[in-house]
Backbone as a ProteinNet text record, in pm:
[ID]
protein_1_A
[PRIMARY]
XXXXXXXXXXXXXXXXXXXXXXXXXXXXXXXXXXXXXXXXXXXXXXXXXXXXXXXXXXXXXXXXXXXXXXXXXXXXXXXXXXXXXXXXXXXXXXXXXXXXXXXXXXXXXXXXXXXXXXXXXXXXXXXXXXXXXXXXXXXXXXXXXXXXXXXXXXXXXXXXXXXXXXXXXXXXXXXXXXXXXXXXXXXXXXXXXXXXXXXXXXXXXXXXXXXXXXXXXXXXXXXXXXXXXXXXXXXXXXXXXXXXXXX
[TERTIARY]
-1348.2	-1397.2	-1539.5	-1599.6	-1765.8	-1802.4	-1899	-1882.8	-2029.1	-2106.6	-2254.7	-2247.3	-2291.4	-2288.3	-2395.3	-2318.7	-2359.7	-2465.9	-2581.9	-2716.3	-2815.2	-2726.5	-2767.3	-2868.9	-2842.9	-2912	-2950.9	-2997.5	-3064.1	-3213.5	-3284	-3415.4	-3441	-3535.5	-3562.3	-3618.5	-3564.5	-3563.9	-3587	-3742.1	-3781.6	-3712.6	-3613.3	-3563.4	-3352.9	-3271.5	-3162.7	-3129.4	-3068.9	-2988.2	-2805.8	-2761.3	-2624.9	-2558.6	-2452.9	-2373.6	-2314.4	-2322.2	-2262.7	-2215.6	-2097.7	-1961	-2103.6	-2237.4	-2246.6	-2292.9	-2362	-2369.4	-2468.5	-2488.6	-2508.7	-2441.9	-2354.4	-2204.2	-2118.4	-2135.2	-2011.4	-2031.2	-2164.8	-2192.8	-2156	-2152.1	-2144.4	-1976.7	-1945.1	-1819.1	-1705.4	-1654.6	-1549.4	-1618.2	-1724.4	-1782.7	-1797.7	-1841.5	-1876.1	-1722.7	-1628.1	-1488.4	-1481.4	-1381.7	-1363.3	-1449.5	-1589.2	-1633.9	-1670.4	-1653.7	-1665.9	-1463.9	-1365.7	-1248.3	-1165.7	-1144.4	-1003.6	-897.6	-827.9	-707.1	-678.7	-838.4	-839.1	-760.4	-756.4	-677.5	-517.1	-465.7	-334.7	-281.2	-356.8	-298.7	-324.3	-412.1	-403.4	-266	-254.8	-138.4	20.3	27.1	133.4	145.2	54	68.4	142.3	131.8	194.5	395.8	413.1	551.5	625.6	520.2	584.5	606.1	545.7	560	682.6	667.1	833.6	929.3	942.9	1038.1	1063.8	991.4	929.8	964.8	870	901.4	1029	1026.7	1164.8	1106.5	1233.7	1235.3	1163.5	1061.9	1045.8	918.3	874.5	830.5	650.6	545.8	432.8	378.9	278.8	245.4	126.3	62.7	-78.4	-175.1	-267.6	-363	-504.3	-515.7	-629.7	-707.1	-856	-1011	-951.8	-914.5	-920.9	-1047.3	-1134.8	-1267	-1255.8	-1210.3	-1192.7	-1087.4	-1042.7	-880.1	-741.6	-836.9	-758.8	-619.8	-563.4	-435.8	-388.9	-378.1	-325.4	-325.8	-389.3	-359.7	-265.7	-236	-126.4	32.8	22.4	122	110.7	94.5	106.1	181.6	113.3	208.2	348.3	375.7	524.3	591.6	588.3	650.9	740.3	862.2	941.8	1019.7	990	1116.7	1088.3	1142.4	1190.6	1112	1023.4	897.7	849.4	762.9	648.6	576.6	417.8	315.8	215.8	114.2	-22.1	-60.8	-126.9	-245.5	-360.4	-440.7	-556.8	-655	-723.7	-790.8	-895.6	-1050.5	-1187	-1306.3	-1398.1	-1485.3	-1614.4	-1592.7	-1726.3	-1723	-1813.1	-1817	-1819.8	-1913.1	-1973.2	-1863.7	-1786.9	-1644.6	-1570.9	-1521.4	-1422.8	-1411.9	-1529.1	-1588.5	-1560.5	-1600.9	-1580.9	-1412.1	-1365.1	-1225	-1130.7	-1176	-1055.5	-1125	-1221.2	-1238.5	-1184.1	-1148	-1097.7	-920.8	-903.5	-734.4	-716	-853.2	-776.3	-790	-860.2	-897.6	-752.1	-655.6	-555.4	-446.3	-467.9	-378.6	-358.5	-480.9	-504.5	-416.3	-414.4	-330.7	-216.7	-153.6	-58.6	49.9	190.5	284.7	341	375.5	459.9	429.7	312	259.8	283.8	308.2	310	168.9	210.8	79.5	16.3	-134	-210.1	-328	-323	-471.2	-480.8	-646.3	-788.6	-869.6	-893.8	-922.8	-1031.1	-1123.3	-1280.1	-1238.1	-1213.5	-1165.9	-1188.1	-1180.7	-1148	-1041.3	-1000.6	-876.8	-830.6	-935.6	-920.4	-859.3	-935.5	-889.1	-807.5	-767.4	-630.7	-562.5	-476.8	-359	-196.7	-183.5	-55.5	74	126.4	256.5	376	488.9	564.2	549.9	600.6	532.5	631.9	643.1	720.4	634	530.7	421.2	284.5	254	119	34.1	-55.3	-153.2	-281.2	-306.4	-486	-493.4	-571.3	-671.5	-811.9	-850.4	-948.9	-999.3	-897.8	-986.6	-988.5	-905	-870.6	-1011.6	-1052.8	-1172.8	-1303.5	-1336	-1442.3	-1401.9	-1256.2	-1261.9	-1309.8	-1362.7	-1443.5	-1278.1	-1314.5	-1207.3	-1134.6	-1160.6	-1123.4	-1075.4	-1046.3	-1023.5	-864.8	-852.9	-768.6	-603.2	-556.9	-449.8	-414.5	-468	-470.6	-410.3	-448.2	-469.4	-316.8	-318.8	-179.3	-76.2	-77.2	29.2	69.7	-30.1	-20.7	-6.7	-4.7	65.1	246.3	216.2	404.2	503	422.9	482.8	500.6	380.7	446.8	522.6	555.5	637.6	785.3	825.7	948.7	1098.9	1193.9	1300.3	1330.4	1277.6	1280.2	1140.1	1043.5	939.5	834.3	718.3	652.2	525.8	408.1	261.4	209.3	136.8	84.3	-40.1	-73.8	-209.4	-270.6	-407.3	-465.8	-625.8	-640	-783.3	-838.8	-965.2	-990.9	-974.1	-937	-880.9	-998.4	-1025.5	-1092.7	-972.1	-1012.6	-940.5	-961.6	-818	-837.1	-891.9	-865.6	-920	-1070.9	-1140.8	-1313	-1334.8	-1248.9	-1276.2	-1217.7	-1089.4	-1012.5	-1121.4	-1179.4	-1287.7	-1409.9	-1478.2	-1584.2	-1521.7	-1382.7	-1348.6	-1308.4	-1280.7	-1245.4	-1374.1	-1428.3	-1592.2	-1643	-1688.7	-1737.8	-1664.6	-1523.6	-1459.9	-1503.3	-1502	-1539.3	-1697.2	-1800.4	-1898.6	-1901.6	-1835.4	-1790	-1756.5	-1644.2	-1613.2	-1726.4	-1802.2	-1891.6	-1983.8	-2070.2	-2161.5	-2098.2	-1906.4	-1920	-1913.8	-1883.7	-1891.5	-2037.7	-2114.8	-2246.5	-2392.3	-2337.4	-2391.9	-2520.2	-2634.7	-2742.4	-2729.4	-2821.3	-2794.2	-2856.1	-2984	-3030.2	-2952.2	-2867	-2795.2	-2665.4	-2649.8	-2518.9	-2523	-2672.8	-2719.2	-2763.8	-2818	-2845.7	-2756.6	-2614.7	-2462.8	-2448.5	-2446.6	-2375.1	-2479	-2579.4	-2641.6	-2642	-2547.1	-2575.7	-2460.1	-2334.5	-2217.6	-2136.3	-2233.4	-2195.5	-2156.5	-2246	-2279.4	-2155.4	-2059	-1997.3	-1873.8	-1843.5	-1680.5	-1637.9	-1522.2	-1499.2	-1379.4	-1352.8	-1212.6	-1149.4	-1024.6	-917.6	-912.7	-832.8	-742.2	-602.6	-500.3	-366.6	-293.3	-294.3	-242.4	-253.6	-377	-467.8	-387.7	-405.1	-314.8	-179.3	-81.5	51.1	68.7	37.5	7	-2	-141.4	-163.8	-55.6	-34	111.5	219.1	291.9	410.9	339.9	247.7	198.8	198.3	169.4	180.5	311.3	432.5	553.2	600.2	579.2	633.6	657.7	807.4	918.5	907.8	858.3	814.9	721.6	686.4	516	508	534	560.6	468.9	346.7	250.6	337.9	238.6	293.3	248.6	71.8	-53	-154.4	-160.1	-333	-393.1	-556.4	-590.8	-702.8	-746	-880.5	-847.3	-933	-951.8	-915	-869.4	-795.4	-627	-580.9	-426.3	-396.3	-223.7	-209.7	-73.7	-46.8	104.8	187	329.5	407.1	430.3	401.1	478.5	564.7	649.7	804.8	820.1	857.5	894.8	992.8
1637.7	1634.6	1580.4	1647.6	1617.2	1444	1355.8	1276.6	1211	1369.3	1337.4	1266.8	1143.2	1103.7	1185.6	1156.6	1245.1	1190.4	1273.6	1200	1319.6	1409.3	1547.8	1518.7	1415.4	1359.9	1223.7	1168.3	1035.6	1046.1	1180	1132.3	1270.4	1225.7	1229.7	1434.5	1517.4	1648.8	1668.1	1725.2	1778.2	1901.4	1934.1	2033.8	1996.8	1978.6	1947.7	2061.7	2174.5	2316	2259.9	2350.8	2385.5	2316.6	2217.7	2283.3	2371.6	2382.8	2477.5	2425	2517.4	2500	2604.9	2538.7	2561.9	2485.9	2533.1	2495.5	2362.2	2308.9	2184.4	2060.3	2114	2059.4	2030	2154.1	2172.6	2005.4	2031.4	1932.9	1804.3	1757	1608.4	1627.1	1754.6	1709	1618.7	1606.8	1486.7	1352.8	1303.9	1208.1	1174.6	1285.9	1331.7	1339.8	1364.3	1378.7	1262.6	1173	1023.7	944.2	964.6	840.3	896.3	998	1024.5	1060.1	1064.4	1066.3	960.3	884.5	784.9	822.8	737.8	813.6	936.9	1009.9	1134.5	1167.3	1037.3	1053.6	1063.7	982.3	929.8	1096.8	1207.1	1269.8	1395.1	1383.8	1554.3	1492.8	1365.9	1347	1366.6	1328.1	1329	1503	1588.6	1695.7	1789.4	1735.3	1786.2	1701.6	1618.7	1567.7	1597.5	1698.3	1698.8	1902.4	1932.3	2050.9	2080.6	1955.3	1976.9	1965.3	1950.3	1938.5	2072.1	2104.5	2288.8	2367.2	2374.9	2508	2612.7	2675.9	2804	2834.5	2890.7	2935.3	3075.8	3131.9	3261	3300.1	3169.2	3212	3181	3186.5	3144.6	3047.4	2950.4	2841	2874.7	2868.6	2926.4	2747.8	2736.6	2632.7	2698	2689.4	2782.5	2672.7	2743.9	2664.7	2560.5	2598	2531	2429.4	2454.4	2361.9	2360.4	2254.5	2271.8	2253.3	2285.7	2280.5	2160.5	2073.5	1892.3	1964.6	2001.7	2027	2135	2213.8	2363.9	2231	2139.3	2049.6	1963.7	1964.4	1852.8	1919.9	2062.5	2130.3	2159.6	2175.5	2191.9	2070	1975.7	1818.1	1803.3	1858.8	1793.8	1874.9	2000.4	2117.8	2212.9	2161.1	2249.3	2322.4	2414	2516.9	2587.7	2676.9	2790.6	2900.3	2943.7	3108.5	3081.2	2974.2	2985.7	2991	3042	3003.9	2975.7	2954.6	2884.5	3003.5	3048.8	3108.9	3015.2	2999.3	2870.9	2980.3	2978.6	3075.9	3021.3	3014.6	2957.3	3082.8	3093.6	3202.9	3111.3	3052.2	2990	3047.2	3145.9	3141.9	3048.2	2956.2	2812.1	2743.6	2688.7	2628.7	2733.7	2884.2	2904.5	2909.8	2938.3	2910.2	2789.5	2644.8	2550.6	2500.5	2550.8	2536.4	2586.5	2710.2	2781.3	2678.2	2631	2500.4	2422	2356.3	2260	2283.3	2409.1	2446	2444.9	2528.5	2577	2386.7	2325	2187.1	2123.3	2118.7	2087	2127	2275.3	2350.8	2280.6	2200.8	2147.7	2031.6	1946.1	1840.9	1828.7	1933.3	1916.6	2054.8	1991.9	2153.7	2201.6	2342.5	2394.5	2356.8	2406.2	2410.6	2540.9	2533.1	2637.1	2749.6	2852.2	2937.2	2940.6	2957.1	2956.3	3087.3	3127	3241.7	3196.8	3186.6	3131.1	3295	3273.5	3413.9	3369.9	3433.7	3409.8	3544.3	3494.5	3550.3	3479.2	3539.4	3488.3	3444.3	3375.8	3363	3416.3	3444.7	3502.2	3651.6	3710.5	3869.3	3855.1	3792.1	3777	3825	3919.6	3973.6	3847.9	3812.8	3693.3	3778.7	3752.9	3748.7	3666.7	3660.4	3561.3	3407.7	3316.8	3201.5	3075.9	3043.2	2897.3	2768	2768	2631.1	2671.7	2621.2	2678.4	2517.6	2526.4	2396.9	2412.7	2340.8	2351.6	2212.7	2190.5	2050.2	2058.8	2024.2	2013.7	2147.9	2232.2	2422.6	2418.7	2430.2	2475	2428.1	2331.6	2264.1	2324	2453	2499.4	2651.9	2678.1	2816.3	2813.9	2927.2	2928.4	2906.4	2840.3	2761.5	2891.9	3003.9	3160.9	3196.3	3179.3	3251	3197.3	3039.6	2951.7	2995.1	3034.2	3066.9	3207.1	3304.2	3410.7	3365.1	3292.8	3290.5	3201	3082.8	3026.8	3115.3	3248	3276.5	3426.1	3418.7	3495.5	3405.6	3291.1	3193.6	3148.3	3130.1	3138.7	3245.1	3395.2	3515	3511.1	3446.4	3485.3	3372.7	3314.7	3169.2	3180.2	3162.6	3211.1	3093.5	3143.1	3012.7	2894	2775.5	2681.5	2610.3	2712.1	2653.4	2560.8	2532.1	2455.5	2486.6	2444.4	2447.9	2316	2269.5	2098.5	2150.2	2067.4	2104.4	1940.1	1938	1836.3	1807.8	1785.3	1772.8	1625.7	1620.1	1533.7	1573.2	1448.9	1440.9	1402.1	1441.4	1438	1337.4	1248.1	1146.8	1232.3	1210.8	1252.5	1161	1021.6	978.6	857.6	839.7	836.4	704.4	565	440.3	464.3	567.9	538.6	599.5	716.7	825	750.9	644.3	542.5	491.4	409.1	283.3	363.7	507.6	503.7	607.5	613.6	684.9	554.5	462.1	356.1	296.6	270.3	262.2	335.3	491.6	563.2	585	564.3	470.5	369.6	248.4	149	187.2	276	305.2	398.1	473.1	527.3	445.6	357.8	242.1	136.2	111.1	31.3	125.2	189.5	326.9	378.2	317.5	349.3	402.4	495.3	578.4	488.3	549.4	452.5	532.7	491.4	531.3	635.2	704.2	846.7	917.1	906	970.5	998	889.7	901.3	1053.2	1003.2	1041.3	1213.9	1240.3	1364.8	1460.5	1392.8	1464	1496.2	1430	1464.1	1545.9	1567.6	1677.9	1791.5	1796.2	1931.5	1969.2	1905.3	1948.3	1970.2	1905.5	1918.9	2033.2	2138.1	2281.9	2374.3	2297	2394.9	2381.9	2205	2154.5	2121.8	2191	2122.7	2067.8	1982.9	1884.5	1919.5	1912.4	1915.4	1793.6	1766.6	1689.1	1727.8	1572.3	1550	1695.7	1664.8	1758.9	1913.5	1917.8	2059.7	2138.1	2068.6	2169.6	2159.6	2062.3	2052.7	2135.4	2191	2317.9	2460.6	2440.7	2604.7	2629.1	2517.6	2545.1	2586.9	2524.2	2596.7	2700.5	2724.7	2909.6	3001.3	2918.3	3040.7	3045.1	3002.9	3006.4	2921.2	2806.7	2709.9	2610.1	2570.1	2528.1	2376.8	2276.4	2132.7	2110	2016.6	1928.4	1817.9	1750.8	1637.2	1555.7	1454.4	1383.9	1287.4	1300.7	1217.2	1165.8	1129.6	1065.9	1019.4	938.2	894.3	790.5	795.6	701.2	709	685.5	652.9	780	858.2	965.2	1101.6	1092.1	1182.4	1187.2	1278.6	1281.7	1487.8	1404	1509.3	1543.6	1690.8	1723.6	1854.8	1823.8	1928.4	1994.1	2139.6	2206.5	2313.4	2324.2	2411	2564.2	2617.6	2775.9	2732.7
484.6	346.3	344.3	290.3	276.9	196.9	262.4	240.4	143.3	123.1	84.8	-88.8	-93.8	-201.2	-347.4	-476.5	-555.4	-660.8	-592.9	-650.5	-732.4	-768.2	-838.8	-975.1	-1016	-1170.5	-1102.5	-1060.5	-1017.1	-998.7	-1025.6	-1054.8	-1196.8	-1250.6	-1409.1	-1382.5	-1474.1	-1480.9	-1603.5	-1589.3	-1712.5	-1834.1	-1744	-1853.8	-1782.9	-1820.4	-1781.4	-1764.9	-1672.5	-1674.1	-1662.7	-1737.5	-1792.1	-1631.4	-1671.5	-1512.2	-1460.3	-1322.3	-1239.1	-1147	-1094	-989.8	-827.4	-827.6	-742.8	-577.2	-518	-370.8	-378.2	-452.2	-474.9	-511.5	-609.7	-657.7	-549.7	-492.3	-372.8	-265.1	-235.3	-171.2	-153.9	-286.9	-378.4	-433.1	-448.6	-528.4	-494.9	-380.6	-369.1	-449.7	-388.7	-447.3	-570.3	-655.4	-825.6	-862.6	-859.4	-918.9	-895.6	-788.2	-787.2	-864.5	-851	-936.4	-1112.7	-1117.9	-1237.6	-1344.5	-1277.3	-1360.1	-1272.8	-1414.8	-1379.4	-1348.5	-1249.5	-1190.6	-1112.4	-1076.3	-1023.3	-909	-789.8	-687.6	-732.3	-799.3	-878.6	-879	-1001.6	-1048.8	-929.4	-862.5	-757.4	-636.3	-636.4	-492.4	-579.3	-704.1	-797.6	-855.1	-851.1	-860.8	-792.8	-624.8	-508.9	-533.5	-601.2	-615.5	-663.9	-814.3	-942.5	-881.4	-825.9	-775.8	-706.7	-633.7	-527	-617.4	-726.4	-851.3	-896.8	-938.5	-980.4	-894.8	-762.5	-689.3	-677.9	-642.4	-578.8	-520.3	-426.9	-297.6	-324.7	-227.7	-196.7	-362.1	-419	-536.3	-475.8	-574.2	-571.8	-632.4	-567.1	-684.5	-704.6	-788.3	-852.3	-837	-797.7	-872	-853.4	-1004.3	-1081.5	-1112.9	-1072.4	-1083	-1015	-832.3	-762.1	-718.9	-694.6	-623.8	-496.7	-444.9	-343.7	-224.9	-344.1	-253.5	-307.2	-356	-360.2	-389.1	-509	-532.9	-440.7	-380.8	-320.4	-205	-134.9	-6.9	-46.6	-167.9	-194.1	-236.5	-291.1	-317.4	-164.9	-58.8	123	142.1	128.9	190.5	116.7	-15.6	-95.8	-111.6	-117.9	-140.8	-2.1	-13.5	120.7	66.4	-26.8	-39.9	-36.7	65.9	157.5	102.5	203.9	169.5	17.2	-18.7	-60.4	-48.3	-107.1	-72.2	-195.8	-165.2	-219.1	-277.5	-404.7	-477.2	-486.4	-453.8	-487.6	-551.7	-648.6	-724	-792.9	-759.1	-812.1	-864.4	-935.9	-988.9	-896.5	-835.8	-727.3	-566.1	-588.9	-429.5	-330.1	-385.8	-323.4	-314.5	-367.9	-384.9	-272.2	-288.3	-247.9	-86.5	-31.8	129.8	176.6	115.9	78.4	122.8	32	-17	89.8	171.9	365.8	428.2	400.6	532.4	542.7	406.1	427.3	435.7	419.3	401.5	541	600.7	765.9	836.9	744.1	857.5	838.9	705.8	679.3	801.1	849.9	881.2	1042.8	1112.8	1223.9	1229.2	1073.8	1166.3	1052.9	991.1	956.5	1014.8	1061.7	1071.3	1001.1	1008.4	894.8	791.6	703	570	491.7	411	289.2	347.8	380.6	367.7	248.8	235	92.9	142.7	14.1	19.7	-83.2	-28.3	-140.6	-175.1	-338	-372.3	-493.8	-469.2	-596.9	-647.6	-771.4	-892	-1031.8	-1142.1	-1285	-1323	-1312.7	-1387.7	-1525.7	-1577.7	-1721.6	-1702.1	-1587.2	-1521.7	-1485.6	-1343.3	-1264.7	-1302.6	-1272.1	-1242.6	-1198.1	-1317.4	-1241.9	-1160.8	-1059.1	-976.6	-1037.1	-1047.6	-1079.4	-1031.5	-1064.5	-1019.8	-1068.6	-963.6	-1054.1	-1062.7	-1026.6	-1032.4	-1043.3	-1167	-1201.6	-1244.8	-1176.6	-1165.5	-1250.7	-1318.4	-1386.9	-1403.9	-1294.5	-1307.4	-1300	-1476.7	-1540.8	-1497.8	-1584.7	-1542.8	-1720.8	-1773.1	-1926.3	-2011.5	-1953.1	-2062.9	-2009.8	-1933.5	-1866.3	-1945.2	-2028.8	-2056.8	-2258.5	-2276.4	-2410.3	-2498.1	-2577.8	-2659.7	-2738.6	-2756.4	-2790.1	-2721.2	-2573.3	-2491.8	-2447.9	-2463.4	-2425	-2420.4	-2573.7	-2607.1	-2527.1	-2471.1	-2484.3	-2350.9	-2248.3	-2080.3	-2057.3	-2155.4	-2143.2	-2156.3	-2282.7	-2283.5	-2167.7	-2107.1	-1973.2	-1877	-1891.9	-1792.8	-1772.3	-1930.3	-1951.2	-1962.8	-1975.8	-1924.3	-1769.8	-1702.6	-1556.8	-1456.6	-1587.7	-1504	-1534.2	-1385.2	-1357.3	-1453.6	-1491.1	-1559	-1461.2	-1500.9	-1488.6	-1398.4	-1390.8	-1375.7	-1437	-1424.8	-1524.7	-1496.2	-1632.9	-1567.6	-1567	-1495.1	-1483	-1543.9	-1643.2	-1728.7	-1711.2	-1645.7	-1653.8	-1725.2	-1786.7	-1891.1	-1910.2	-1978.6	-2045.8	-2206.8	-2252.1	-2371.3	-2488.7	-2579	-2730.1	-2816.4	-2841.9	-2977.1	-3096.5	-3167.8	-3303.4	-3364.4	-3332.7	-3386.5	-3370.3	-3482.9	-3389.1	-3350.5	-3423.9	-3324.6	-3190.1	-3176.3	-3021.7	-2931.6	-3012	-2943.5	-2908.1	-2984.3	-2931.2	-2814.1	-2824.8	-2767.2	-2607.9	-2593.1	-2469.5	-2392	-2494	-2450.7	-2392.1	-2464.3	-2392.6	-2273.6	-2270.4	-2099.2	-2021	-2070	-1947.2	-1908.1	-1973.1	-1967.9	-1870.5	-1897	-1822.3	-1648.2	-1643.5	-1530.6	-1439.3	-1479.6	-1435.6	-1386.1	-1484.4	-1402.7	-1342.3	-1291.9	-1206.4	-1070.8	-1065	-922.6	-900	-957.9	-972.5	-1003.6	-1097.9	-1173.2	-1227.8	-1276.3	-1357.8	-1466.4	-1595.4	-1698.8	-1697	-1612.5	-1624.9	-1555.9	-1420.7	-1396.1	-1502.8	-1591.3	-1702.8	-1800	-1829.1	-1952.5	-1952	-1812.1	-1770.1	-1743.2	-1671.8	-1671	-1785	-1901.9	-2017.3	-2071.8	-2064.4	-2145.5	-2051.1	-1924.6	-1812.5	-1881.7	-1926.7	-1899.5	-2071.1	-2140.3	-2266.4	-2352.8	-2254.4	-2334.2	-2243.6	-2161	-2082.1	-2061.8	-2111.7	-2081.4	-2255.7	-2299.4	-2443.5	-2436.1	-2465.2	-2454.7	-2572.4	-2578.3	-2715.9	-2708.2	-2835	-2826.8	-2780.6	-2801	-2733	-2822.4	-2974.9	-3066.1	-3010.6	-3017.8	-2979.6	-2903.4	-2765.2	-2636.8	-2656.9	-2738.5	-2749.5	-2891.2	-2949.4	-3026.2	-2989.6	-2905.7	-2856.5	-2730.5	-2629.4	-2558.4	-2643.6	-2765.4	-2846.7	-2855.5	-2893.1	-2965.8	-2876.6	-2717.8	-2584.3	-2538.7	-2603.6	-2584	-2511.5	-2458.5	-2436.9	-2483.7	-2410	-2522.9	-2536.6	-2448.8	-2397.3	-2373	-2415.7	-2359.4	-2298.6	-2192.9	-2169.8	-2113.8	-2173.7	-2052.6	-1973.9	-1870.2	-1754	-1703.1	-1737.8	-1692.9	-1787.3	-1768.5	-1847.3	-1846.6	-1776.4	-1763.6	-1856	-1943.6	-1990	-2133.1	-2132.9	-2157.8	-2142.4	-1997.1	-1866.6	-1871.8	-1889.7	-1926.6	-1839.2	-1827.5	-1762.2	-1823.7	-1862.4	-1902	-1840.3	-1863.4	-1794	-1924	-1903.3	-1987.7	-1939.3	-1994.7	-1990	-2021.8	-1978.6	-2057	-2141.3
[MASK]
+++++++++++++++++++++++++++++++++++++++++++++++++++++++++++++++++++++++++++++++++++++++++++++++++++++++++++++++++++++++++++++++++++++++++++++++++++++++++++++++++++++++++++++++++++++++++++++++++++++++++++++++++++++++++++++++++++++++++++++++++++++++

C-alpha cells in the first residue's frame, strides 16, 4: 500500500480545480482517506464481517467505486462461502491499475481468496449480475443527486433474497446546530492528523462542487422508494455513518 503522504492542497493555488479520482489522488489516497474520515479503518475491516453474514454460495459480491481496492481486500479476508467471487468496479483508470496491484499483492500472502475482477466502468451503466453483497463506500455521494434513486433501485433488483447492500456516506444534519457541532469535530479531527488550514480550506472548495451528502432521513427514504424493505445503521463516527439495507 502506497505510503506517499497527502500534500495535494498544502501550497496556495490560484484557481482550486474540481476533484478528481485521479493519478495524483491515487498517489496520496490511503493517506487522504484515513486522515480525512473518522472511523475509516473501523468500517472497510467491518465491511468484510458483515459480508460473511450476507454472502451465498456460488453468488457475486459487487463493491462499487472501489478505489483501491480497501473493501473487495476485506470481502477476500472474511468471506468463505463456497464459489464466490469479487466484482470490484471504479470509473478511474488511475485507481483501477492501482487497485490489481494491490489485489494481486493480496493474492501473494494470502491462500485461497475469493477470486475478484477489477473492471473501469460506470456504475450508473453497469450491467448488474445477481448478487448477494453489494458494497458502496462513500460512492453514492459522488453520484448527481437525480441519478441516485434510479441506480439503488437497480441495485435491489439485482440482489439476490436475503442479501443486503452496505451503504457508507457522509452524512448532512437535518438539523443546523448538530450540522455546525459535528462540522466543527470534523474540522477538529482533520487538524489533529495534520492538515493546515489552507490545506482544509482548499479540499473543501475542490470537493464541494462534486460530493453531496444527504441526510440520515434522505437515504432511509430513497432506499424504501428503491424497494427496500430495512434500513439499519451500524456505524457512525462523526458525520460518517454506515447502513445495511435489506430487500
Amino acid at each position: 500500500m502506497s505510503k506517499a503522504p497527502d500534500r495535494l492542497f498544502a501550497q496556495p493555488l490560484e484557481q482550486v480545480p474540481d476533484f478528481v479520482f485521479n493519478e495524483d489522488v491515487v498517489q496520496v489516497f490511503p493517506d487522504m482517506i484515513k486522515r480525512s474520515v473518522p472511523g475509516y479503518p473501523t468500517i472497510v475491516e467491518n465491511l468484510g464481517v458483515l459480508a460473511a453474514r450476507f454472502a451465498q454460495p456460488g453468488s457475486i459480491l459487487y463493491d462499487l467505486g472501489a478505489s483501491l481496492g480497501a473493501v473487495s481486500q476485506a470481502l477476500r479476508r472474511h468471506v468463505r462461502s463456497e464459489g464466490c467471487r469479487v466484482v470490484a468496479v471504479d470509473n478511474s483508470a488511475a485507481m483501477v491499475e492501482r487497485c490489481r496491484q494491490y489485489l494481486t499483492a493480496q493474492d501473494s500472502m494470502f491462500q485461497e481468496l475469493l477470486p475478484v475482477e477489477v473492471v473501469e466502468a460506470d456504475i450508473l451503466t453497469l450491467p448488474f449480475e445477481p448478487a448477494s453483497l453489494v458494497a458502496m463506500n462513500f460512492t453514492l455521494q459522488f453520484i448527481a443527486p437525480q441519478q441516485r434513486l434510479e441506480l439503488l433501485t437497480r441495485i435491489r433488483q439485482t440482489l439476490l433474497p436475503g442479501g443486503a447492500l452496505i451503504l457508507s456516506e457522509k452524512l448532512l444534519m437535518a438539523d443546523a446546530q448538530a450540522q455546525q457541532l459535528l462540522n466543527d469535530l470534523h474540522l477538529g479531527f482533520k487538524r489533529a492528523n495534520g492538515y493546515s488550514e489552507l490545506e482544509i480550506a482548499q479540499k473543501r472548495s475542490a470537493i464541494e462542487n462534486v460530493m453531496k451528502p444527504d441526510t440520515l432521513q434522505a437515504h432511509t427514504e430513497r432506499l424504501h422508494a428503491a424497494g427496500f424493505s430495512k434500513v439499519v445503521p451500524w456505524f457512525q463516527c462523526l458525520n460518517f455513518a454506515s447502513l445495511i439495507a435489506l430487500p
